[in-house]
N, C-alpha and C positions, 0 to 999 in steps of 0.2 A: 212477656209482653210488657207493656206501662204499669207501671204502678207510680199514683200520685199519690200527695198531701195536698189538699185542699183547705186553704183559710180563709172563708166566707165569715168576713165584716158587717152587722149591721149597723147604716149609721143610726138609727133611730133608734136603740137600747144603749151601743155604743158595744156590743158584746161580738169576740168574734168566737167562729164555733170551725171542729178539726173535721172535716171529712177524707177516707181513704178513699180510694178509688182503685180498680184493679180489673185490669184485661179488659172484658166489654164494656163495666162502667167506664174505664178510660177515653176511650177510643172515641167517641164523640170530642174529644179536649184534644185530639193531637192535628196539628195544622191548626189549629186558633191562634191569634194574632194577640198582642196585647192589647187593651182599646175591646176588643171584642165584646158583645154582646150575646148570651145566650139565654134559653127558657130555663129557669128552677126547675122544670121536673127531673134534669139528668139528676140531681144531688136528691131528689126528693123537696124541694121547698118550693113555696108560692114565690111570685113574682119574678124577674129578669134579673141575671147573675154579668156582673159586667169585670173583664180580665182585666186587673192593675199591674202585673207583675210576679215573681217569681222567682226562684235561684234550683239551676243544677246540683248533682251529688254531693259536688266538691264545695258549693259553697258559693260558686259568682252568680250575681245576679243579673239578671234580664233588665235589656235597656228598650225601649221602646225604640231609639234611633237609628238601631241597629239590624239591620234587613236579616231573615235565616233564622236558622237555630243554630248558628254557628259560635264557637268562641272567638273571638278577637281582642288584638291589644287596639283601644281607642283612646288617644289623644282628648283627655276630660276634664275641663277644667270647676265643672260643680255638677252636682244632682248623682245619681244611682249609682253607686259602687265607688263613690271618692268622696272623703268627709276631712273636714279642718286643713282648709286649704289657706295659703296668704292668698293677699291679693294680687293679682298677673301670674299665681302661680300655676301650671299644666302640666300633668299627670298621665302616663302614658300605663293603662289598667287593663288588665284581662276581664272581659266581661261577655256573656253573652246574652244572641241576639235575640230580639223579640216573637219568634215564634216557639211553640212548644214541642217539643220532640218527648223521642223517650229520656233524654237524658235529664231532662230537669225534671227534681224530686218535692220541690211545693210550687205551689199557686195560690198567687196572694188575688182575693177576690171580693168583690162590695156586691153585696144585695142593693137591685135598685128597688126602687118603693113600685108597690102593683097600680097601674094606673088603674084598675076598676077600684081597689080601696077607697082612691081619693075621692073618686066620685060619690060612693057611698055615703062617704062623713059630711 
């Protein structure tokens, strides 16, 4: 079944921390969307865990633009999976799409702040 990498960012320390994930802990994470939003308790942590992104086995990364969990060559001229470009220059990349299957092996993820906190302080 899934087996992830999980790389849960706080911005507030600035520290990011590795969580594995396997078989049922997975399974809540498959069919999530990039953009997604979910509760901290699947990982064990306080507050709302929100999906930035990610990369399959091999190594491409997830583009939010791109519909599926499919791989595709897309036509890119800056942002996720194409760096040090000129200018007018366009790049036709293997990248895939933004939702999460089994085959992609991290998940790049931000802690959002717990709204009860803020109210507290």
């Amino acid at each position: 079944m899934a087996n992830f990498k999980i790389v849960l960012s706080d911005p507030k320390t600035g520290k990011s921390t590795v969580y594995e994930v396997k078989d049922q802990q997975a399974a809540p994470f498959l069919g999530l969307k990039i953009n997604d939003i979910i509760d901290g308790s699947v990982l064990g942590v306080n507050g709302k865990i929100k999906i930035t992104g990610g990369s399959d086995r091999a190594g491409f990364p997830m583009r939010a633009d791109i519909p599926g969990g499919v791989k595709k060559y897309a036509l890119l001229t800056k942002g996720v999976g194409l760096k040090k470009v000129r200018p007018g220059e366009r790049r036709r990349k293997l990248v895939r799409g933004n939702t999460i299957t089994e085959d992609i092996y991290q998940i790049n993820a931000v802690l959002l702040s717990n709204e009860s906190e803020e109210i507290k302080s």
